[in-house]
PDB file of N, CA, C and O in Angstrom, chain B, residues numbered from 101:
ATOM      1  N   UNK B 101     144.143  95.239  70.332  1.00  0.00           N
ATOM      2  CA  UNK B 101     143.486  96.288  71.085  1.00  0.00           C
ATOM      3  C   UNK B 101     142.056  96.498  70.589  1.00  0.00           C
ATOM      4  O   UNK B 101     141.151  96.644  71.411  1.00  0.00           O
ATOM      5  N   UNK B 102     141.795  96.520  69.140  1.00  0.00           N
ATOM      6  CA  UNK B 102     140.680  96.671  69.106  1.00  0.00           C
ATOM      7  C   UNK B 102     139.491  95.910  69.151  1.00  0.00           C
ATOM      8  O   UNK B 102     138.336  96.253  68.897  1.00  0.00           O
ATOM      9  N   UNK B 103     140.223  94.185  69.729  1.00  0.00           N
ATOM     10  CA  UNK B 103     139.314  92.959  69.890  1.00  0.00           C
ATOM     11  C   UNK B 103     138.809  93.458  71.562  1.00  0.00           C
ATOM     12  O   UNK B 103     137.622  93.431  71.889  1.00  0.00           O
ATOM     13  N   UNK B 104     139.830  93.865  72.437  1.00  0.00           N
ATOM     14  CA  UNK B 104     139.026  94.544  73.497  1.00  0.00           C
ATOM     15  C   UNK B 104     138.187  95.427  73.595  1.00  0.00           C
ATOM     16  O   UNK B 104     137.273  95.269  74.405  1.00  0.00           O
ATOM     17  N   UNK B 105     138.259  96.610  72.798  1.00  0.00           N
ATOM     18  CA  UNK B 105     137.461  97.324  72.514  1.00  0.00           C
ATOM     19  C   UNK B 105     136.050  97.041  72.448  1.00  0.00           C
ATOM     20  O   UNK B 105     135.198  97.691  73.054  1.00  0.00           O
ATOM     21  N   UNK B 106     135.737  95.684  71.413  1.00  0.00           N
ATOM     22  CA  UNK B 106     134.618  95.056  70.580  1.00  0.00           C
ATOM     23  C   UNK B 106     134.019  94.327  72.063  1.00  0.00           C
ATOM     24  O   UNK B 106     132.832  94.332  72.392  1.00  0.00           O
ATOM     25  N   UNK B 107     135.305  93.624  72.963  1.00  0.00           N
ATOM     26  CA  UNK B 107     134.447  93.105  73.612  1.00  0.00           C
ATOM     27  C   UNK B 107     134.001  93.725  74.747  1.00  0.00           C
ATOM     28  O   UNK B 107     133.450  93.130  75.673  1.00  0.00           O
ATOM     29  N   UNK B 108     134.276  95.207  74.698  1.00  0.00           N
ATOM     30  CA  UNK B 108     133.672  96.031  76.050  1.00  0.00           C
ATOM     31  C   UNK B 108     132.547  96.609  75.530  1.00  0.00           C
ATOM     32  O   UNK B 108     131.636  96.935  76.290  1.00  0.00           O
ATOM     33  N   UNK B 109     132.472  96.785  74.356  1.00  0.00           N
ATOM     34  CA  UNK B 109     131.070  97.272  73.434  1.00  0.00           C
ATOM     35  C   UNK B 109     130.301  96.419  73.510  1.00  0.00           C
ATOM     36  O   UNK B 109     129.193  96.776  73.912  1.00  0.00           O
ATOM     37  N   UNK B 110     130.462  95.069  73.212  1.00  0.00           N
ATOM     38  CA  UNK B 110     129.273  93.813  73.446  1.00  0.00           C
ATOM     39  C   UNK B 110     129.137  93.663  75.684  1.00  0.00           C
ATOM     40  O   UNK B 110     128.240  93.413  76.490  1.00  0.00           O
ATOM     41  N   UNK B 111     130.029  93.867  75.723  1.00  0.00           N
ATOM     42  CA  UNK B 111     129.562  93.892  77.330  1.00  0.00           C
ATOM     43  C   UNK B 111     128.234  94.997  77.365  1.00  0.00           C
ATOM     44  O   UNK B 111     127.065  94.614  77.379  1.00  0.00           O
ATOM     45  N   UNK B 112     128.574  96.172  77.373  1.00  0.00           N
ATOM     46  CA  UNK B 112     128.081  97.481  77.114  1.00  0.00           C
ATOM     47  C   UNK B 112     126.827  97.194  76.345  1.00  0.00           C
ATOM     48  O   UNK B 112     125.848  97.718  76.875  1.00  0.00           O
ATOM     49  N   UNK B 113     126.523  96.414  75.086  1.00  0.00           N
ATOM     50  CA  UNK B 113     125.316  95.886  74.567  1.00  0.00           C
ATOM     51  C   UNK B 113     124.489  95.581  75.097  1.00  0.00           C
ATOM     52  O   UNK B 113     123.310  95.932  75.055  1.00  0.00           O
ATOM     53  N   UNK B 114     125.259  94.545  75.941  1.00  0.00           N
ATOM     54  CA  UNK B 114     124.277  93.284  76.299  1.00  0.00           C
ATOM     55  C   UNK B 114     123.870  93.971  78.293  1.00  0.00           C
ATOM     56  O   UNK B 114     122.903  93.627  78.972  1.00  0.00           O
ATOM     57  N   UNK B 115     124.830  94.811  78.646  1.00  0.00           N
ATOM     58  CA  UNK B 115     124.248  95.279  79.707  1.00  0.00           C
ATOM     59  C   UNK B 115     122.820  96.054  79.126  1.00  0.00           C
ATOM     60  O   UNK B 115     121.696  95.603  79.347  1.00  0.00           O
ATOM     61  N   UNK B 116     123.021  96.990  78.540  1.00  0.00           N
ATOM     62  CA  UNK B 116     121.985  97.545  77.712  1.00  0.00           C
ATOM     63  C   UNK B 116     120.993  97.071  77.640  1.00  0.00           C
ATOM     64  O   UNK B 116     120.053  97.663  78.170  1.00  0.00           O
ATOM     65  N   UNK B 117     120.747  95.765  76.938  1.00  0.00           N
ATOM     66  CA  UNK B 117     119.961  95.105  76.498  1.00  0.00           C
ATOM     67  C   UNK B 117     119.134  94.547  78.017  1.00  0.00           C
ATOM     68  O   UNK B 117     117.984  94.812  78.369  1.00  0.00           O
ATOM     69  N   UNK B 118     120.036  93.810  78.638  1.00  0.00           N
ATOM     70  CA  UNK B 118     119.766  93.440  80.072  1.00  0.00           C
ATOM     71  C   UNK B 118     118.304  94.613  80.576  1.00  0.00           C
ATOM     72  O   UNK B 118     117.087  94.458  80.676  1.00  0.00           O
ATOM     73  N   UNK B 119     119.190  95.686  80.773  1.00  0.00           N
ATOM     74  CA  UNK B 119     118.504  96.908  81.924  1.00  0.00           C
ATOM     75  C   UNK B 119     117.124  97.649  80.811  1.00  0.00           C
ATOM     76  O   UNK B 119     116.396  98.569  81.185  1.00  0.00           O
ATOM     77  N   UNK B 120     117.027  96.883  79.245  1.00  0.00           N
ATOM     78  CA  UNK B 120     115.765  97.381  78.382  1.00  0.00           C
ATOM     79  C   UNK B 120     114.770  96.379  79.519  1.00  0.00           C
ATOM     80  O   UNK B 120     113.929  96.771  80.327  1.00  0.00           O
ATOM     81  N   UNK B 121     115.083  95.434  79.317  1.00  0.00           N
ATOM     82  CA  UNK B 121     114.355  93.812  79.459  1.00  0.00           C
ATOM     83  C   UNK B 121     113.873  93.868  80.613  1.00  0.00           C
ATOM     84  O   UNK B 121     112.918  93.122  80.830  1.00  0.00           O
ATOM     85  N   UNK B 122     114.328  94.695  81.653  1.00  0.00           N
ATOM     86  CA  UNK B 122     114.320  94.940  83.200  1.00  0.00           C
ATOM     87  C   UNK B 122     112.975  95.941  83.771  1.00  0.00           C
ATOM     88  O   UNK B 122     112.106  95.920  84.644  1.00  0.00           O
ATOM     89  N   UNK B 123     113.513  96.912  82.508  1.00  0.00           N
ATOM     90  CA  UNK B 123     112.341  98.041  82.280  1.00  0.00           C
ATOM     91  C   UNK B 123     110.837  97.930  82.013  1.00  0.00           C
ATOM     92  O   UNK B 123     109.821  98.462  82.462  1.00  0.00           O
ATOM     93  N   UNK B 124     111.215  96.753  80.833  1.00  0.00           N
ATOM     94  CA  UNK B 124     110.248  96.959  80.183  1.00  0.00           C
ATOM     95  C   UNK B 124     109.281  95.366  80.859  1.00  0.00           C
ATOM     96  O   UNK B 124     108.323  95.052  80.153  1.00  0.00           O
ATOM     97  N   UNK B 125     109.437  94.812  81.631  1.00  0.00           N
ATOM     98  CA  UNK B 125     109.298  93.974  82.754  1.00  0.00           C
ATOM     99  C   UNK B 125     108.306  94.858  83.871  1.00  0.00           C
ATOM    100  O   UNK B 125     107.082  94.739  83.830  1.00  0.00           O
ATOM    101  N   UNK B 126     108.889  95.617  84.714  1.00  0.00           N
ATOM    102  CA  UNK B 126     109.002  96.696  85.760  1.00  0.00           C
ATOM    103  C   UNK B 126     107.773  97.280  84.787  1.00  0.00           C
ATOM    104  O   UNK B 126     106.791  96.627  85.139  1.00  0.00           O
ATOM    105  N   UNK B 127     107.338  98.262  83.661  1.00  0.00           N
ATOM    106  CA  UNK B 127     106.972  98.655  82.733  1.00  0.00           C
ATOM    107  C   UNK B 127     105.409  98.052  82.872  1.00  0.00           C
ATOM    108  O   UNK B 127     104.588  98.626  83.589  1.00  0.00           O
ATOM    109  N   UNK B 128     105.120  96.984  82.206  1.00  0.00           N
ATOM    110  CA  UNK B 128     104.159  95.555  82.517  1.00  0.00           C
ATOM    111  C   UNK B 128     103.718  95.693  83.958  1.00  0.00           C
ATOM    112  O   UNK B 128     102.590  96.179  84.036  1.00  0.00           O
ATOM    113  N   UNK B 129     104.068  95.514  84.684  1.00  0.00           N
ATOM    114  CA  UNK B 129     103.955  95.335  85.839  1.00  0.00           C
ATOM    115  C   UNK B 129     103.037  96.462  86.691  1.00  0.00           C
ATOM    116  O   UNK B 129     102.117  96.226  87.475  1.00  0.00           O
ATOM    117  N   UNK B 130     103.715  98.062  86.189  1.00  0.00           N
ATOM    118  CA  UNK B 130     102.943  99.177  86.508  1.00  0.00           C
ATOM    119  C   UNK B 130     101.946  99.202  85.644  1.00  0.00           C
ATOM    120  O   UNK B 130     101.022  99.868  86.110  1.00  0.00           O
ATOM    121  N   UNK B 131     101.743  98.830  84.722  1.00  0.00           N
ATOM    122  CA  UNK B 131     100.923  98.878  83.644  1.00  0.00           C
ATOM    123  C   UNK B 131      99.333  98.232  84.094  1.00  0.00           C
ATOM    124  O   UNK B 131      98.216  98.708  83.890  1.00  0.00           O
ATOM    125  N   UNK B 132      99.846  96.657  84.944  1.00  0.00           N
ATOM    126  CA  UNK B 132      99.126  95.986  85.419  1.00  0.00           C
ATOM    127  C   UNK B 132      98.480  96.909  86.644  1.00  0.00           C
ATOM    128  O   UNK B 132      97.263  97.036  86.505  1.00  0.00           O
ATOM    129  N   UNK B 133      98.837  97.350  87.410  1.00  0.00           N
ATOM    130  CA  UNK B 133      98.621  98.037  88.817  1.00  0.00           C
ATOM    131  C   UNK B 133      97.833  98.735  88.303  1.00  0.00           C
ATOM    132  O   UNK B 133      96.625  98.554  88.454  1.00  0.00           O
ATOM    133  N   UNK B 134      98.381  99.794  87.500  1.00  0.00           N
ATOM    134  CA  UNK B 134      97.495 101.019  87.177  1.00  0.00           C
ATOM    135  C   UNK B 134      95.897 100.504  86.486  1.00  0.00           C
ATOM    136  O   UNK B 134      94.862 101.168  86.554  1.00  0.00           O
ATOM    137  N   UNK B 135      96.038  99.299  85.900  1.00  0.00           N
ATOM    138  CA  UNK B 135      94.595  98.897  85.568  1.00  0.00           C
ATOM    139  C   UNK B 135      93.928  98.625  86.570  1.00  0.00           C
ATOM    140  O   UNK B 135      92.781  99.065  86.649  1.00  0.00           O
ATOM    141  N   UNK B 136      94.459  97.845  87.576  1.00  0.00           N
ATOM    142  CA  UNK B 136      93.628  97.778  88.816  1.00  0.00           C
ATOM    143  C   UNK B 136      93.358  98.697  89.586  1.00  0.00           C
ATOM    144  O   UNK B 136      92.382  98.537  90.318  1.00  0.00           O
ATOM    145  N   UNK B 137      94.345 100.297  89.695  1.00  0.00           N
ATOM    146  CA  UNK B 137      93.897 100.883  90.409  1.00  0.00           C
ATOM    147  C   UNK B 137      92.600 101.954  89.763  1.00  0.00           C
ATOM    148  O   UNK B 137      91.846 102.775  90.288  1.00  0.00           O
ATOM    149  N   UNK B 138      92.796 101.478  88.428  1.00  0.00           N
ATOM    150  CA  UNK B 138      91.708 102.209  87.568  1.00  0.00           C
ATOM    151  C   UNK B 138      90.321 101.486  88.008  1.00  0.00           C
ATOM    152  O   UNK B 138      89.317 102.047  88.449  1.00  0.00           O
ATOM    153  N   UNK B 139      90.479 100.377  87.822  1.00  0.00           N
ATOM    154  CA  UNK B 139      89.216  99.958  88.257  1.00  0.00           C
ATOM    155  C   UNK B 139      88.601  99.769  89.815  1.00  0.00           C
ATOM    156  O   UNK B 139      87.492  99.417  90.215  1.00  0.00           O
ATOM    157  N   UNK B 140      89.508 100.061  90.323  1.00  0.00           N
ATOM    158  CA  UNK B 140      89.566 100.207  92.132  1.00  0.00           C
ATOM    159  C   UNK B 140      88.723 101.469  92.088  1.00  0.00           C
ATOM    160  O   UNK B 140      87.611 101.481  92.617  1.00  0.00           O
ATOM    161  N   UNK B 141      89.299 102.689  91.377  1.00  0.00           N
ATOM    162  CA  UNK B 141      88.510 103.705  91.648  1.00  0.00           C
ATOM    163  C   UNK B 141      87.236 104.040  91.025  1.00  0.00           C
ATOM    164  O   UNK B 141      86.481 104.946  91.378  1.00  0.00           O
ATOM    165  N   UNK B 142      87.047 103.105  89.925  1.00  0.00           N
ATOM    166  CA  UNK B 142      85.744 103.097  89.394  1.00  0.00           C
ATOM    167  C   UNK B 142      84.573 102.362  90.388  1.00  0.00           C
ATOM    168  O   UNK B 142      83.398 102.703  90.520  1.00  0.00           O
ATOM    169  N   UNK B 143      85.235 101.333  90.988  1.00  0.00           N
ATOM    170  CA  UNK B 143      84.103 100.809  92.021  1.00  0.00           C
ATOM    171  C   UNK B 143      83.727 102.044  92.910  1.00  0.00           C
ATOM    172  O   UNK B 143      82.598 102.535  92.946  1.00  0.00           O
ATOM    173  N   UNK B 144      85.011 102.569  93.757  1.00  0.00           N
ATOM    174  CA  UNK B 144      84.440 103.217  95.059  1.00  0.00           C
ATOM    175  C   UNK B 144      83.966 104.711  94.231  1.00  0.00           C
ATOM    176  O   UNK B 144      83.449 105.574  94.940  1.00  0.00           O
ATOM    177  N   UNK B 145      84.141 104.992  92.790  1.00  0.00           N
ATOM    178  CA  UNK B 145      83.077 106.398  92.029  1.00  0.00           C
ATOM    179  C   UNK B 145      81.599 106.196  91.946  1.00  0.00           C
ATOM    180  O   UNK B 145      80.765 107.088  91.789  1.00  0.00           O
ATOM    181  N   UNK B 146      81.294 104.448  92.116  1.00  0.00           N
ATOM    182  CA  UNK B 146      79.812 103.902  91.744  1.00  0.00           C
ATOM    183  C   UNK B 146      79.307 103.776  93.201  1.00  0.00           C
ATOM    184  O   UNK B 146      78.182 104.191  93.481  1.00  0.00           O
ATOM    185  N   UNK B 147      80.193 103.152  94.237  1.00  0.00           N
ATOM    186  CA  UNK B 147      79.797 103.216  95.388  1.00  0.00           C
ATOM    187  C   UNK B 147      79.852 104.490  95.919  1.00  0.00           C
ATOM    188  O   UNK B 147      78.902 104.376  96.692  1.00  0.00           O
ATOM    189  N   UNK B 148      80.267 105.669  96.094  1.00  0.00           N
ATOM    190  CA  UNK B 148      79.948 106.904  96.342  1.00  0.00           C
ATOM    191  C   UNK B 148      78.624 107.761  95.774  1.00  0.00           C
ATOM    192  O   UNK B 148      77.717 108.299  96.410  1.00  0.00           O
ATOM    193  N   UNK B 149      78.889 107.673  94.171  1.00  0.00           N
ATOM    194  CA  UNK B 149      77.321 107.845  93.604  1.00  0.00           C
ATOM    195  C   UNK B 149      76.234 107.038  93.883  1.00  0.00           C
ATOM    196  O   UNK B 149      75.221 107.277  93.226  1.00  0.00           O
ATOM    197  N   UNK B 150      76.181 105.963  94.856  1.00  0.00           N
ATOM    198  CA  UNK B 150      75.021 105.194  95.212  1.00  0.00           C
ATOM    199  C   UNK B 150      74.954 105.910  96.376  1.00  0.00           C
ATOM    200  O   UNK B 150      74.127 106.795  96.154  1.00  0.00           O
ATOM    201  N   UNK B 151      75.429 106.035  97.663  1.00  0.00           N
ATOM    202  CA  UNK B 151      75.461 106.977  98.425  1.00  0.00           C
ATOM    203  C   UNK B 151      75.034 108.041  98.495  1.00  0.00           C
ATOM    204  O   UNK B 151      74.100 108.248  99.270  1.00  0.00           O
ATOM    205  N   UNK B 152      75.507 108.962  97.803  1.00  0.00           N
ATOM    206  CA  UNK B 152      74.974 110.091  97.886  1.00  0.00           C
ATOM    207  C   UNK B 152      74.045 110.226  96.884  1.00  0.00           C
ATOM    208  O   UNK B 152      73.713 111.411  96.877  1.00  0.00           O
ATOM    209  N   UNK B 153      73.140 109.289  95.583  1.00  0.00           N
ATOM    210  CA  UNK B 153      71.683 109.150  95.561  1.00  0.00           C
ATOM    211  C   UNK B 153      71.161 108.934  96.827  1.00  0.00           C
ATOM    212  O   UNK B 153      70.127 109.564  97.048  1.00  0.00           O
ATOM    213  N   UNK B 154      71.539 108.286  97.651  1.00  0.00           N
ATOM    214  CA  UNK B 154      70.653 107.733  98.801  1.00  0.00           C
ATOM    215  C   UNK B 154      70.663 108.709  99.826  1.00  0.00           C
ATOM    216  O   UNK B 154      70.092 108.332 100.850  1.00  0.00           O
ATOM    217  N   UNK B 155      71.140 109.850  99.859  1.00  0.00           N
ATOM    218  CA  UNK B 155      71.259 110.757 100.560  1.00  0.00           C
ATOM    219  C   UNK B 155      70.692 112.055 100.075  1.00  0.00           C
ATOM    220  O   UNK B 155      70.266 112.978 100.769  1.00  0.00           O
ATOM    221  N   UNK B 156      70.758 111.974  98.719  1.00  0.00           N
ATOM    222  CA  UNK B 156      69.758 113.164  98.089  1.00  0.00           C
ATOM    223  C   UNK B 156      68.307 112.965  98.097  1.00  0.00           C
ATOM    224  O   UNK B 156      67.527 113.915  98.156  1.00  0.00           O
ATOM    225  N   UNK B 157      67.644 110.775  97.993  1.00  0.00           N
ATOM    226  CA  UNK B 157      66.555 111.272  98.547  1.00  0.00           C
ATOM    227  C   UNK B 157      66.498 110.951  99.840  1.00  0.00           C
ATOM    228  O   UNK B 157      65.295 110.873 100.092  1.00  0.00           O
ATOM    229  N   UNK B 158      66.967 110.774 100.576  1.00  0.00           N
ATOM    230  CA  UNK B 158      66.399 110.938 102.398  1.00  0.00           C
ATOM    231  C   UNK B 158      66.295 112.310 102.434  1.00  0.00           C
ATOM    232  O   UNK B 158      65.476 112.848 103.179  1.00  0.00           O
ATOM    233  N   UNK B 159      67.252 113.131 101.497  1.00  0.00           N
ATOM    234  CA  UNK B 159      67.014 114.725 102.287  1.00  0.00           C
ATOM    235  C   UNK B 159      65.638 115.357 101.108  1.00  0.00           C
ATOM    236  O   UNK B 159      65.171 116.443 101.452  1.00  0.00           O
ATOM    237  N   UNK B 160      65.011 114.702  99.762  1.00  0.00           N
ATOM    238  CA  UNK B 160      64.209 114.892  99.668  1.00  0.00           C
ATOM    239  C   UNK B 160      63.190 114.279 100.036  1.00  0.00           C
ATOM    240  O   UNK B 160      62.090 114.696  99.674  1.00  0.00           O
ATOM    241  N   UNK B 161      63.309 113.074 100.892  1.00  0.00           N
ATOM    242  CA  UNK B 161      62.134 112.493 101.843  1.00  0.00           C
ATOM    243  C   UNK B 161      62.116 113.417 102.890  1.00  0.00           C
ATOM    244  O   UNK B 161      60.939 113.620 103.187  1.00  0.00           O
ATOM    245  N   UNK B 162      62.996 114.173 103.696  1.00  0.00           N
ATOM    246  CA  UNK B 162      62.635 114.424 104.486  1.00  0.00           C
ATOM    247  C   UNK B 162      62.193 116.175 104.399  1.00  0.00           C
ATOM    248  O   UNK B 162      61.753 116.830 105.344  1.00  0.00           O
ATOM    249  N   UNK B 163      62.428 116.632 103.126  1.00  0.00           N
ATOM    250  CA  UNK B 163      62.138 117.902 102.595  1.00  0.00           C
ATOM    251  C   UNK B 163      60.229 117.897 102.504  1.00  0.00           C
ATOM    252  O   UNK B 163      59.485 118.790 102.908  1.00  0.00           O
ATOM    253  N   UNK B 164      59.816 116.515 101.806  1.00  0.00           N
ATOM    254  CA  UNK B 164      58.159 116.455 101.939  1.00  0.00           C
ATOM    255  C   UNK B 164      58.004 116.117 103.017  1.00  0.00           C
ATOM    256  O   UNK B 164      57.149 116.910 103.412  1.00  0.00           O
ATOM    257  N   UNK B 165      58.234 115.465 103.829  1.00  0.00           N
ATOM    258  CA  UNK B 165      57.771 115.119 105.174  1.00  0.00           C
ATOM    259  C   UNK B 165      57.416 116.474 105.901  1.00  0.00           C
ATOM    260  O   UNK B 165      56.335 116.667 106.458  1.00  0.00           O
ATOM    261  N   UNK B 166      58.720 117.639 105.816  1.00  0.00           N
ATOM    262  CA  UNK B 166      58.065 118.545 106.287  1.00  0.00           C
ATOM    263  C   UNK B 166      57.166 119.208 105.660  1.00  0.00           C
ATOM    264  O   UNK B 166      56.168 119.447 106.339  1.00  0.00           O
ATOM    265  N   UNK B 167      57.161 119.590 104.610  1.00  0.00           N
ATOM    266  CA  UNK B 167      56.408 120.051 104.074  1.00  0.00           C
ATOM    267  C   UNK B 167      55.033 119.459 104.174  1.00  0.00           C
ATOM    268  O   UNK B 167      54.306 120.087 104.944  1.00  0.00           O
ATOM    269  N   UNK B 168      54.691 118.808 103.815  1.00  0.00           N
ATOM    270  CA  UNK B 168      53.733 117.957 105.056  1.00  0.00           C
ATOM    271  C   UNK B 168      53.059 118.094 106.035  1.00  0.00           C
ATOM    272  O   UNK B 168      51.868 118.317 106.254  1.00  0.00           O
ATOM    273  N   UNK B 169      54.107 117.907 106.726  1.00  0.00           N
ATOM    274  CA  UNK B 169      54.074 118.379 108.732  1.00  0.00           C
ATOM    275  C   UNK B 169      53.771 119.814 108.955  1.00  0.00           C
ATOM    276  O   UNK B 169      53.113 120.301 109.875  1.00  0.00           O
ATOM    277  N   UNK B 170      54.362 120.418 107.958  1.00  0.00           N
ATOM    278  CA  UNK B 170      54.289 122.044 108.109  1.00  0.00           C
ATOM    279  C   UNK B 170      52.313 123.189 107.540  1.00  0.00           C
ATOM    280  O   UNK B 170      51.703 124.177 107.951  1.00  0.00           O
ATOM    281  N   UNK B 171      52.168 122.196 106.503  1.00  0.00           N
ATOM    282  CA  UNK B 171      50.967 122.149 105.679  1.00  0.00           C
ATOM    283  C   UNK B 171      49.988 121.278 106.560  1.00  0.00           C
ATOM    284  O   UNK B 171      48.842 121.616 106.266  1.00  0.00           O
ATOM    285  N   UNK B 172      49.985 120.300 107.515  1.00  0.00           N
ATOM    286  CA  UNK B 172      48.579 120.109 108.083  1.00  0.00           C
ATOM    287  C   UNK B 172      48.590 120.984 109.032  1.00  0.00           C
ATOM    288  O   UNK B 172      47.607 121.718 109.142  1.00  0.00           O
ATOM    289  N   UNK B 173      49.775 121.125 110.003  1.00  0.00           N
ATOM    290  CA  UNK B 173      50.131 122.191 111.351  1.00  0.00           C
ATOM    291  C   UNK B 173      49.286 123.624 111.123  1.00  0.00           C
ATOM    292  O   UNK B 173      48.860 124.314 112.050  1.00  0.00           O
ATOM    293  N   UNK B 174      49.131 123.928 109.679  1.00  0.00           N
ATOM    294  CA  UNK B 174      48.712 125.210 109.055  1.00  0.00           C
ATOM    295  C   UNK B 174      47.147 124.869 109.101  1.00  0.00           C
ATOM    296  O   UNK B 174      46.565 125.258 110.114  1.00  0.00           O
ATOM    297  N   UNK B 175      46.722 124.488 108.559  1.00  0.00           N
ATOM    298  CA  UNK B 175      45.428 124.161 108.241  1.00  0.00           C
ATOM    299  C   UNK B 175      44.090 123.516 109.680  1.00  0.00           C
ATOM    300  O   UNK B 175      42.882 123.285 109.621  1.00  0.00           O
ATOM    301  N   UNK B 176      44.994 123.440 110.687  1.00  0.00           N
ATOM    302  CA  UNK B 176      44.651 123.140 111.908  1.00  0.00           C
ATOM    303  C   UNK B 176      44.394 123.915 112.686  1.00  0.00           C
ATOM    304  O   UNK B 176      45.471 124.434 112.979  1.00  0.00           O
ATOM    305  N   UNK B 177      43.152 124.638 113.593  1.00  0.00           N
ATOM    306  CA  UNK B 177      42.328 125.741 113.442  1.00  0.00           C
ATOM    307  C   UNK B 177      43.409 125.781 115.374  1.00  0.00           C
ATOM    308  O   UNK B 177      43.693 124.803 116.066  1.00  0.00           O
ATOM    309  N   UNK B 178      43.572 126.558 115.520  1.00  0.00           N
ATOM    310  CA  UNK B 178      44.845 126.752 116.896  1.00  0.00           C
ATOM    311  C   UNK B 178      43.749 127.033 117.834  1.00  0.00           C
ATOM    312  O   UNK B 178      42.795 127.805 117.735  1.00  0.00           O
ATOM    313  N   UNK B 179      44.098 126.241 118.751  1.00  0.00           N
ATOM    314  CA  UNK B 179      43.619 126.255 120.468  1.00  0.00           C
ATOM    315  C   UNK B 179      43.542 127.405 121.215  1.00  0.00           C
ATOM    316  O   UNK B 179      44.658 127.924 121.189  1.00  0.00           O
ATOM    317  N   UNK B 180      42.410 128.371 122.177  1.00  0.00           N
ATOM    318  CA  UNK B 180      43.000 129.070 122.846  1.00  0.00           C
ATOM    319  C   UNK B 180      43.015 130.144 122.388  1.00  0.00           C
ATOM    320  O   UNK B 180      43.169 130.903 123.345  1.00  0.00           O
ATOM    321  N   UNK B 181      42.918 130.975 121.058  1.00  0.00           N
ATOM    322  CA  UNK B 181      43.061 132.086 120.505  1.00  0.00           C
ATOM    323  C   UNK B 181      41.682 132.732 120.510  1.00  0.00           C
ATOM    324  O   UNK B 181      41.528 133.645 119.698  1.00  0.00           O
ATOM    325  N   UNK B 182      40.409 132.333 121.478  1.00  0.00           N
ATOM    326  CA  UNK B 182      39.025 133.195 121.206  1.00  0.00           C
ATOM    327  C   UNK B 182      39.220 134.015 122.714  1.00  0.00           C
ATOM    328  O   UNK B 182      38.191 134.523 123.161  1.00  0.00           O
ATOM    329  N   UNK B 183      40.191 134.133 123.333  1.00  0.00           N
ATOM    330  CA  UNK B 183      39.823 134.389 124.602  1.00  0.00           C
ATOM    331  C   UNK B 183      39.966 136.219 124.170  1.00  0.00           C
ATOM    332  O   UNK B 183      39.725 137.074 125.022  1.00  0.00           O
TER     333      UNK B 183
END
């Protein structure tokens, strides 16, 4: 009886052992993903911050432009106002 015992414990081991090996496989694997999705999101964090530099200056290109537009418009003696 107790040679069955021994050999339901080594079953029981070696399943064990099996479903570590399975894990730690599976384990690797997410391990791998998650590096890529780390670096997945580091691209589209650099491609977003290029973006929206490129959007902070169009809106400060277009902040002097008016300013600009607004500053000669001023300085331009107006039509029509001697009557």
């Amino acid at each position: 009886m107790s040679v069955e015992l021994l050999n339901q414990l080594e079953a029981k081991v070696e399943s064990t052992i099996e479903s570590l090996e399975m894990l730690r496989l599976e384990m690797d694997d997410l391990k791998q993903e998650n590096t890529a999705l780390k670096e997945e999101k580091e691209a589209w964090e650099e491609k977003l911050g290029a973006l929206l530099g490129k959007f902070s200056e169009m809106e400060s290109s277009a902040s002097e432009t008016e300013s600009e537009t607004g500053n000669a418009a001023e300085s331009q003696p107006q039509q029509g106002s001697n009557e």
